[in-house]
C-alpha distance (Angstrom), angle and dihedral (degrees) to the residues before:
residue distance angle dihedral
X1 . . .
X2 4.09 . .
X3 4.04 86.6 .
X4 3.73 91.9 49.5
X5 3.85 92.3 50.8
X6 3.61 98.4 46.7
X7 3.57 88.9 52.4
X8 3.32 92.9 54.7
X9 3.44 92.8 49.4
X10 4.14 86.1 53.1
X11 3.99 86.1 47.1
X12 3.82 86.1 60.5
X13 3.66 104.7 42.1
X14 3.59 89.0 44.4
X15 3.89 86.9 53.2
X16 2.70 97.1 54.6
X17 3.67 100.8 48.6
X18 3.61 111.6 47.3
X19 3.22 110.6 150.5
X20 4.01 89.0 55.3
X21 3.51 127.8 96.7
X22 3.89 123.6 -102.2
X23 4.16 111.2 -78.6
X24 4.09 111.6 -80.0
X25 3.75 88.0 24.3
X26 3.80 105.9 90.7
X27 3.34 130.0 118.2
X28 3.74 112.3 -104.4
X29 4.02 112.3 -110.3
X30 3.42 120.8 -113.2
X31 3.51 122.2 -90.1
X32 3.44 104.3 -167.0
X33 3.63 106.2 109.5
X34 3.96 104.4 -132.0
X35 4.25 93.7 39.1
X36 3.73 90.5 33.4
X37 4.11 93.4 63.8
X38 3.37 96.1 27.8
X39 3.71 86.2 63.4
X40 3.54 91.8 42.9
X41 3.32 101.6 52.7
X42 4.12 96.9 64.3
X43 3.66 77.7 36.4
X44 4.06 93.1 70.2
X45 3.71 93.2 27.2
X46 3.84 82.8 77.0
X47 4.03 99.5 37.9
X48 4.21 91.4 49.6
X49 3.56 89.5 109.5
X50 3.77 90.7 50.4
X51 3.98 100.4 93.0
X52 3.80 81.9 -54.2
X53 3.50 115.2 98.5
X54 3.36 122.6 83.6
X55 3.84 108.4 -158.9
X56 3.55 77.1 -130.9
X57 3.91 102.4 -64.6
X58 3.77 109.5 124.3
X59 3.97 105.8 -149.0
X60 3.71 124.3 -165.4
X61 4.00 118.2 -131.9
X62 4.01 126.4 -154.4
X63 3.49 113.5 -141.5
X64 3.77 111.4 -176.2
X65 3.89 116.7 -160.8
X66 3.71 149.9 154.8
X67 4.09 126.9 -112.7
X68 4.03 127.1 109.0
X69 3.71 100.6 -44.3
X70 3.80 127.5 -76.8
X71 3.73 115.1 -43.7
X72 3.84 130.5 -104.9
X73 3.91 93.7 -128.9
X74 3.96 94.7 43.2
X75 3.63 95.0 129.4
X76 3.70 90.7 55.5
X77 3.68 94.2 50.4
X78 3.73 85.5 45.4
X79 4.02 95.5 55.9
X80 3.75 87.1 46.7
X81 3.63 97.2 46.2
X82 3.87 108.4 41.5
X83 3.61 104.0 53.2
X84 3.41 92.3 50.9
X85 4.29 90.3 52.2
X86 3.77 86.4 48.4
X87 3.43 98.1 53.5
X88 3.50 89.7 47.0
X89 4.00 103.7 39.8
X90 3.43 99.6 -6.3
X91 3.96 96.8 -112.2
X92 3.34 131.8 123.3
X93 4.09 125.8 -155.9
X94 3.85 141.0 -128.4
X95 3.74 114.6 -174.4
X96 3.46 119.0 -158.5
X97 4.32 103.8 -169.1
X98 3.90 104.8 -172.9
X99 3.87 110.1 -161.6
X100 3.60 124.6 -110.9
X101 3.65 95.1 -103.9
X102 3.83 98.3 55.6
X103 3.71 91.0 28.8
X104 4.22 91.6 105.5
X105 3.54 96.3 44.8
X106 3.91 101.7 42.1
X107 3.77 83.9 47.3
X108 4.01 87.8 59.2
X109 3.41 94.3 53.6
X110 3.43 91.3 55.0
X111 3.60 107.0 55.6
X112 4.18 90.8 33.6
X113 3.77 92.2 45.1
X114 3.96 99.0 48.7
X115 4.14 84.3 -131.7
X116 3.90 112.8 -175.5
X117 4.08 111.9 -100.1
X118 3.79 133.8 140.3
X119 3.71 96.4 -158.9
X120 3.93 132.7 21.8
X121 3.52 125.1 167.1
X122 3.74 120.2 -121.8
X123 3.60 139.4 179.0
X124 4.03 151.4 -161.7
X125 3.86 94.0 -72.2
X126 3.84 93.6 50.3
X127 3.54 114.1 22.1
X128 3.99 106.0 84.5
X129 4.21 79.8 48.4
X130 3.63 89.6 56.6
X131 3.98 93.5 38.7
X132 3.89 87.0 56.2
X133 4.06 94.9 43.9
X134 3.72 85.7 52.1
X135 3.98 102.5 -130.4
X136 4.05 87.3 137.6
X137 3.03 130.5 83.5
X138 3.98 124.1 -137.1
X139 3.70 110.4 -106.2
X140 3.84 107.8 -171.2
X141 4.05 98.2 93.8
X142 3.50 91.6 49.6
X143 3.82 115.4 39.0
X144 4.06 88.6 76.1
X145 3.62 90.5 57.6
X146 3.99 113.2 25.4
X147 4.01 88.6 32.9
X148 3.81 114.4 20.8
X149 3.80 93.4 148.9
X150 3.65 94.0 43.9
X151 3.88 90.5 53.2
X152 3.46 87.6 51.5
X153 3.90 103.7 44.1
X154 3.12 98.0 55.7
X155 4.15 118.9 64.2
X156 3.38 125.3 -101.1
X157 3.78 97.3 -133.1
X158 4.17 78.2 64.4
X159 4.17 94.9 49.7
X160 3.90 79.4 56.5
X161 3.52 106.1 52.8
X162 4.09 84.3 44.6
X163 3.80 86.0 63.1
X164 3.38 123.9 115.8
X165 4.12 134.4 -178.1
X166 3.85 88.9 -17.2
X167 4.32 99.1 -44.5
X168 3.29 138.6 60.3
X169 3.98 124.7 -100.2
X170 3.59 105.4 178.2
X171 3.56 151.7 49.1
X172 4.30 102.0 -122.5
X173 3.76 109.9 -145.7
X174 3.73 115.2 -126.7
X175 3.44 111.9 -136.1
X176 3.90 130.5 92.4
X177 3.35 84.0 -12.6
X178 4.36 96.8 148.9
X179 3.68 126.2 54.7
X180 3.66 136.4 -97.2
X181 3.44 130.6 169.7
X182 3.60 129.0 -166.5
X183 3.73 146.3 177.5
X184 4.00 110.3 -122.7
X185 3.69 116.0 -160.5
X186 3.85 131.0 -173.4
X187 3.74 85.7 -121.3
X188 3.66 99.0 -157.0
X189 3.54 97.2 63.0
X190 4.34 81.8 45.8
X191 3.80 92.9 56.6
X192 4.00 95.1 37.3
X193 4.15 83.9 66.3
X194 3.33 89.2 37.5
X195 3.75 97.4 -120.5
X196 3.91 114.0 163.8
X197 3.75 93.5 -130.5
X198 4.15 99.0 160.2
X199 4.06 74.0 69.9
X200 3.61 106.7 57.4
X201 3.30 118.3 100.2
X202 3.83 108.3 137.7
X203 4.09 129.0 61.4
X204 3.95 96.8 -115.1
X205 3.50 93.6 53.4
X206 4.12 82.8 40.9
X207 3.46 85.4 63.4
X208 3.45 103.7 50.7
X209 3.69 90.0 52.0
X210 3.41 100.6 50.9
X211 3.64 92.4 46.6
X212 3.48 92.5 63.7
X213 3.56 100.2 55.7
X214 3.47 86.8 46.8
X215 4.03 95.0 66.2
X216 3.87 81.0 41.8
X217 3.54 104.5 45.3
X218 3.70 99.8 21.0
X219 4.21 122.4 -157.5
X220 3.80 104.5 69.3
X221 3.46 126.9 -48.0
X222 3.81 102.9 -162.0
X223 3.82 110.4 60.6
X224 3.73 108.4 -160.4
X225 4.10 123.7 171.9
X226 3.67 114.7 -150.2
X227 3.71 93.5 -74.4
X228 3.53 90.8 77.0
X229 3.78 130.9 -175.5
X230 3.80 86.3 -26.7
X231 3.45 87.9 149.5
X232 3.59 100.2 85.5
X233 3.84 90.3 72.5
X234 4.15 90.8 66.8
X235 3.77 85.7 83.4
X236 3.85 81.2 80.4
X237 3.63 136.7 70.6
X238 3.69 102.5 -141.8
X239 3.94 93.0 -172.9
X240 3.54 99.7 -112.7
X241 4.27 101.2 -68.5
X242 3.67 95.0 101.4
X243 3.55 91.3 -130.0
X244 4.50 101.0 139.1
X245 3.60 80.3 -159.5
X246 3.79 106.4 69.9
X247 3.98 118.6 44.6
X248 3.72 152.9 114.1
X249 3.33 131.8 -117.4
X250 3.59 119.1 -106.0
X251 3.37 100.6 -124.0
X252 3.92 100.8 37.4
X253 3.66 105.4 118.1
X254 3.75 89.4 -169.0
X255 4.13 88.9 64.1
X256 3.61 86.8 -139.7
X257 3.66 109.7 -178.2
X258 3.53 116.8 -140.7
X259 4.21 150.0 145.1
X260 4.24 105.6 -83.2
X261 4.11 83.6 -158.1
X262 3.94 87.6 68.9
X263 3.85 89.2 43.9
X264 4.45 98.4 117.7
X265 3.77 82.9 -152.0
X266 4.26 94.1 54.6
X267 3.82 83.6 35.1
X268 4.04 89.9 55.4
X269 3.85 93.8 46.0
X270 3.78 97.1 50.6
X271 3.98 93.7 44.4
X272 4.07 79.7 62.6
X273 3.66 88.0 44.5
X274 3.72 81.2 52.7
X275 3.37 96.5 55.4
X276 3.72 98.5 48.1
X277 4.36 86.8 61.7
X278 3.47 89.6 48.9
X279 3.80 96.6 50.6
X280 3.98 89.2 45.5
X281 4.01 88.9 -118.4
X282 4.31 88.6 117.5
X283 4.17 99.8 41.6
X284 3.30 126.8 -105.1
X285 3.72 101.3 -118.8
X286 4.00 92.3 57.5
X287 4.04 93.5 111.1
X288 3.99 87.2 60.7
X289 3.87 97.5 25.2
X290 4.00 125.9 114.1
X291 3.73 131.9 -163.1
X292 3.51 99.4 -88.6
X293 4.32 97.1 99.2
X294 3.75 102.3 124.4
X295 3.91 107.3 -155.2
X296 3.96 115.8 37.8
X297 3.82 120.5 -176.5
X298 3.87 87.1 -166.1
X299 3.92 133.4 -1.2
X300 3.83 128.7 143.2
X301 4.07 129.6 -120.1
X302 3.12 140.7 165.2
X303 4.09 133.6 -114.1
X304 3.95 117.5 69.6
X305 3.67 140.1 -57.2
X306 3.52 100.4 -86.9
X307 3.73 95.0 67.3
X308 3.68 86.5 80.3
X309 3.64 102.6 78.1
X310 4.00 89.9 30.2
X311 4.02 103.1 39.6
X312 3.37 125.3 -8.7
X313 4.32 93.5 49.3
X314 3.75 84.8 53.0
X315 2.99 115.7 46.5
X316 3.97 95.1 46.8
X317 3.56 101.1 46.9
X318 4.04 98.2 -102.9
X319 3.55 116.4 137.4
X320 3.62 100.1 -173.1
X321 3.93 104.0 38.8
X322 3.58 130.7 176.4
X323 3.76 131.9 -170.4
X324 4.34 111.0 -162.2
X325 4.16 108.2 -175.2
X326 3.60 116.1 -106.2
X327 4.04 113.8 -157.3
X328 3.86 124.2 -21.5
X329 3.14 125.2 -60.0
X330 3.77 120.9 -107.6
X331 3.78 143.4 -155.2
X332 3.42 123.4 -153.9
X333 4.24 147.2 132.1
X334 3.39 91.6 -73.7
X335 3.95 100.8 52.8
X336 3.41 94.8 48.5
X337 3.63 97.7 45.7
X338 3.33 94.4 62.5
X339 4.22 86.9 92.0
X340 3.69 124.4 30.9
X341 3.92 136.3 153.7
X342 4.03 111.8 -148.5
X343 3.98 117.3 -174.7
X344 3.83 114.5 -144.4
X345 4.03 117.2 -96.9
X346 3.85 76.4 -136.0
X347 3.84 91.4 55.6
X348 3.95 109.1 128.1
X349 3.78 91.4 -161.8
X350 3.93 109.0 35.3
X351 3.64 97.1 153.3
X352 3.98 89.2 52.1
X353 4.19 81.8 53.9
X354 3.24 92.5 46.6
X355 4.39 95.9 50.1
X356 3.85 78.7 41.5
X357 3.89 92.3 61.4
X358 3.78 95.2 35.4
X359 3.98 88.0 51.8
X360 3.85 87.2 45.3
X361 3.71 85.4 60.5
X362 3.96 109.8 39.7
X363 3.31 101.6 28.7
X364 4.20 115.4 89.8
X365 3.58 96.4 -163.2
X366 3.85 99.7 44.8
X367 3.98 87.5 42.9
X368 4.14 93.3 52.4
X369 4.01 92.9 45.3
X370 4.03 82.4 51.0
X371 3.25 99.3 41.1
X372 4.36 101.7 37.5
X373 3.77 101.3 21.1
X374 3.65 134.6 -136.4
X375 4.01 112.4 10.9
X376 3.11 120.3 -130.4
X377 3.85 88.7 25.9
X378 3.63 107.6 51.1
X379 3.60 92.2 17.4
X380 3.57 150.8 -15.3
X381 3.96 140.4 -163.0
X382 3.51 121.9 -84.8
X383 4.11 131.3 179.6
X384 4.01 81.3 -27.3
X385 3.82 97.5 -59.0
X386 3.91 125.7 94.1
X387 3.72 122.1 -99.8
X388 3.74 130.3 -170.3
X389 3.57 134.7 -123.9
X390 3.25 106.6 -178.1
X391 4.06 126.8 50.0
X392 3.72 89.3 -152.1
X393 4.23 112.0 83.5
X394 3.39 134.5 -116.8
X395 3.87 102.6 -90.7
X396 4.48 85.8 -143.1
X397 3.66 94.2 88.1
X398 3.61 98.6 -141.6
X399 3.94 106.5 -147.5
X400 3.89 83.8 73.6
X401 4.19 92.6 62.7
X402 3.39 117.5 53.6
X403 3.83 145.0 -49.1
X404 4.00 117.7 -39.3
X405 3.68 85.9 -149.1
X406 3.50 92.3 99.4
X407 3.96 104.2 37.4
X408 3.60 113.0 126.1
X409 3.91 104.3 -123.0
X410 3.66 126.7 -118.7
X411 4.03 122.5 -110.3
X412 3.38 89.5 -107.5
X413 3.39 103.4 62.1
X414 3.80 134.2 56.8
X415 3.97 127.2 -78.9
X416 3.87 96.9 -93.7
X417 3.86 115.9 18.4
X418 3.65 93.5 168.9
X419 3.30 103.7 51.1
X420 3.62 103.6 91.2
X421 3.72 88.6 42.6
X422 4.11 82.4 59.6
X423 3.66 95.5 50.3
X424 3.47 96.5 42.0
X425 4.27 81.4 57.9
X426 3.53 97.4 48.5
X427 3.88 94.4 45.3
X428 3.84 93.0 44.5
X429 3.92 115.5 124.2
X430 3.86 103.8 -121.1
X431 3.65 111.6 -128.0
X432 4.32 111.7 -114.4
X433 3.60 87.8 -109.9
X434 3.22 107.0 48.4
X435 4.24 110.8 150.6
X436 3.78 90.8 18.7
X437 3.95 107.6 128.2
X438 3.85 105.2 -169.0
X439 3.94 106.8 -140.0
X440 3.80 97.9 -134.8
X441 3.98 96.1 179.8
X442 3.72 92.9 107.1
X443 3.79 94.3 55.0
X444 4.17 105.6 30.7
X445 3.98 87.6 118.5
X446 4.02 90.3 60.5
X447 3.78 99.3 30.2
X448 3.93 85.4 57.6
X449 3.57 88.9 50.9
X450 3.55 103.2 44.0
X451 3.85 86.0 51.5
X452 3.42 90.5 58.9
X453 3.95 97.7 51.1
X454 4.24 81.4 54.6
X455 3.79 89.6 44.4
X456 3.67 90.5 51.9
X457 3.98 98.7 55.4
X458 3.73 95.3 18.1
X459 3.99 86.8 113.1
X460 3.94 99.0 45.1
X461 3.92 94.6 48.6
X462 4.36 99.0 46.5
X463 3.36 97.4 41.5
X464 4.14 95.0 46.8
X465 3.92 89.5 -119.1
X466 3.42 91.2 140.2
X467 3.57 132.7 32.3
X468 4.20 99.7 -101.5
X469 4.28 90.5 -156.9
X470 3.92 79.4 72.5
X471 3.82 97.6 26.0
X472 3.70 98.4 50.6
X473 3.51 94.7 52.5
X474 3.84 91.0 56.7
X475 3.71 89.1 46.2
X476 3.52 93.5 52.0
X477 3.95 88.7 50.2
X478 3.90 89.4 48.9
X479 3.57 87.3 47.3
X480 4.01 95.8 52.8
X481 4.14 92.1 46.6
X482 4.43 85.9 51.8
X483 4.06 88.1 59.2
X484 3.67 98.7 -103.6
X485 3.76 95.1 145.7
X486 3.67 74.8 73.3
X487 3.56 111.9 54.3
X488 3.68 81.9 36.8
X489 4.25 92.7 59.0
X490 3.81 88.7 41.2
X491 3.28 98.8 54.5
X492 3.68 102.1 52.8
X493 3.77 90.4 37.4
X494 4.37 84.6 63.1
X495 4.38 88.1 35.9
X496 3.87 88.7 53.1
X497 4.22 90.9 40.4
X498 4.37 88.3 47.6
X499 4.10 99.1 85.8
């Protein structure tokens, strides 16, 4: 049933837009600020009666979302803003950005208190929640009409993993929306012990590496908070319930679900990780360490190579940093979850929402006022790039709006930032379940308790504390006594069921 209603909903959006190219495959829009609108404006001249119009009633949308609090020059953003969306689509906008501390509790009070909203933004840890309480509306009959080019920008694979209990609930924002990990080296100290780093793309040879610099160098080489080398659990799909302990493999076109911690392969990378704490190349303080080490001569994150020279270099005091791909990268629920746009099942105006979002995310001049702020105060345009005018950000945090596909980049950074971030998406090996939302009702009681046993030795295991061929085993055991045997049979009796 969910496969024959998304392709329905494909059937319509392709429909309705046949003189388009196939999902994924447009051309990028222009970001250059004076081409870019000009090419939007006949653009929306021809897609007013597409949820646009207005028949002359301006309506008035609110978008709740999280970032640093409402701005001090909101009104100014505001005037810039609205005249231009009512022109357009006849809409105007009311932000409501709730700060990151009160950004859990002002989103329970929403969906308990049936508050009025048109669009809130949602993500992986709350969405199915919100699916089941019913606060979203079903999209699937409308995107076609109220948002054909949004339907159509953004990837099918992406509309799937949105889907929830057979329709889709929110808008997916397409951005870094796969996952890449990579090993980041300070690649001076690298070359100065003439390790072949550019090469190194497996955790023996890891070792090795980082073993030499450590007689070299002395202290500890790998840096690693208490999170550890948690990384090496992304080769599973762990079906949305956050439990590291339950998943299936990516790539396993049998969908076999299973325990990771018995994997031999997982087992085999965190014996090395093992070894590293014991030879005092990972430092001793990782089980109680945070992220707040400046200098790192090696640590592992996720996002895509470029970040090197633009984030990760900076911001731990390397001056020549390198980023070298560890593993595929995948696509899957959980990746693309991590951004999403629901309107209200209360909304009075979804279509207007829904030409809102799509405007949000094909429009260059809407997306840079969203994404930078007020122009000619925050920023401004300069030799068709974006430059800033204030060293303080934009309190909207912008991976919660819409794509960055289309954000014009700032002078000081290169032509096309995104654009290994988009090919990274579009070559991204889809995980085998991707759109199946495990219905964990019947099991909360043991899922809560099995996270707990992980919560409680999380620490020890990632960071090689403790030696996981004796760890694991007590795990497991902890595991069994919590009722995973369970969660374990009920989730590969609904996998096996979800054809």
């Amino acid at each position: 049933m969910r496969k024959k209603k998304w392709m329905a909903l494909a059937l319509a959006g392709a429909l309705g837009l046949s003189a388009l190219a196939g999902c994924g495959n447009k051309e990028k829009p222009s970001t250059t600020p004076d081409t870019g609108k000009e090419e939007n404006q006949d653009q929306n001249q021809g897609e007013e009666n597409q949820g646009g119009e207005s028949n002359g009633e301006v309506v008035t949308l609110k978008w709740v979302t999280v970032g640093n609090g409402m701005p001090d020059n909101y009104e100014a953003w505001l005037a810039q803003v609205n005249p231009y969306l009512e022109e357009k689509i006849g809409v105007n906008v009311d932000m409501e950005i709730v700060p990151w501390a009160g950004w859990d509790e002002r989103r329970s009070m929403i969906a308990n208190s049936g508050e009025d909203f048109d669009i809130l933004f949602t993500d992986q840890g709350r969405y199915g929640a919100e699916v089941t309480t019913g606060i979203f509306l079903e999209l699937s009959d409308l995107l076609p009409t109220a948002a054909p080019e949004l339907l159509e920008f953004i990837p099918e694979k992406y509309w799937t993993a949105a889907s929830s209990k057979g329709g889709v609930y929110a808008v997916p924002t397409y951005k870094d929306s796969s996952v890449t990990n990579y090993f980041v080296w300070d690649a001076a100290v690298a070359e100065k012990y003439n390790v072949d780093y550019k090469n190194i793309t497996d955790m023996a040879s890891l070792y090795e590496a980082l073993k030499t610099i450590k007689e070299g160098e002395g202290g500890s080489p790998y840096y690693m908070s208490k999170n550890g080398a948690n990384f090496l659990a992304m080769k599973y799909d762990d079906l949305g319930t956050g439990l590291p302990a339950l998943g299936v493999k990516y790539e396993d076109g049998s969908k076999t679900v299973f325990n990771p911690l018995e994997d031999p392969d997982l087992l085999a990378d965190l014996k090395i990780v093992h070894q590293m704490y014991k030879d005092g190349i990972i430092n001793g303080d990782a089980p109680q360490a945070d992220d707040t080490n400046g200098y790192r001569n090696f640590f592992v994150a996720q996002g895509w190579s470029g970040a090197a020279k633009t984030n990760w270099g900076p911001n731990n005091g390397i001056e020549n940093c390198e980023a070298i791909q560890y593993g595929k990268t995948y696509l899957s629920n959980s990746t693309v979850r991590g951004s999403l746009n629901g309107i209200s099942v209360n909304s009075k105006n979804p279509e207007k929402a829904l030409a809102l979002l799509q405007l949000v995310n094909t429009d260059p001049q809407v997306r840079d006022w969203f994404f930078y702020g007020v122009q000619g105060d925050n920023w401004d345009y300069q030799d068709g790039k974006v430059a800033k005018l204030k060293e303080d950000p934009w309190s909207m945090a912008g991976y919660t709006q819409g794509t960055f596909f289309i954000v014009t980049p700032e002078v000081v950074s290169e032509d096309d930032p995104w654009g290994e971030v988009q090919t990274l998406n579009e070559n991204a090996t889809p995980s085998v379940l991707l759109g199946f939302d495990m219905d964990t009702s019947a099991v909360e009681t043991e899922l809560a308790n099995c996270r707990n046993v992980m919560e409680k030795y999380k620490a020890e295991l990632w960071t090689g504390a403790q030696d996981p061929e004796v760890l694991i085993p007590q795990i497991v055991s902890e595991l069994e006594a919590a009722g995973y045997q369970t969660v374990l049979e009920t989730a590969q009796e609904q996998v096996s069921s979800w054809q």
